[in-house]
Phi, psi and omega in degrees: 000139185286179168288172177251166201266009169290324196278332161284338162261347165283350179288282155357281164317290191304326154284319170304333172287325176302291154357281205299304130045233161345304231247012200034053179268194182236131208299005194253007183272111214299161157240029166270012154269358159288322190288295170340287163328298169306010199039033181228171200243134162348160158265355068051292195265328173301315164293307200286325186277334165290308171306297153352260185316264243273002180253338176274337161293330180276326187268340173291329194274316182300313193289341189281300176294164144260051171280112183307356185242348155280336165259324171290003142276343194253021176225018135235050139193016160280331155321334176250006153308281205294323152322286160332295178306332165301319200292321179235040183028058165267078206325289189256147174293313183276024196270180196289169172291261185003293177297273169347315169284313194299322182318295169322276183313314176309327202272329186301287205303300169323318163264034166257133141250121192245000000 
């Protein structure tokens, strides 16, 4: 079951306190250019990208295999693979795990203004 989105904003919270944390910033002070800086990613950009990787392994996995209960998940939930993929322009779906994380992190690093 997916999360609901009080539970992805308390998610939200608890990595960003963490940051702040870690890093003694003050809660009313953003942290993604620290998260930038650190190489790590918003949890935003971090769920999308696990969503990513794992529908693009799953779509690798179908092509190899005929298992019939691996391709109707992955024939319900590829229209939101290829969103995803728009979303972080990512030209082919079948494209390598490398591109796919640069895609992300590249999308990351453009909505910090540092």
């Amino acid at each position: 079951m997916p999360f609901s989105s009080v539970q992805t904003r308390e998610q939200h919270v608890i990595w960003n306190s963490a940051f702040r944390r870690i890093f003694n910033c003050y809660w009313w002070e953003s942290v993604k250019p620290l998260q930038r800086f650190c190489t790590s990613l918003s949890l935003t950009w971090l769920l999308d990208k696990c969503k990513l990787l794992f529908y693009r392994n799953l779509a690798m996995v179908v092509m190899v295999h005929s298992n019939t209960v691996l391709r109707t998940l992955m024939s319900a939930v590829y229209s939101k693979y290829v969103s995803l993929c728009d979303k972080y322009n990512i030209n082919k779906p079948y494209c390598s795990i490398r591109c796919i994380r640069q895609s992300v992190c590249n999308a990351f690093a453009k909505s910090v203004a540092l």
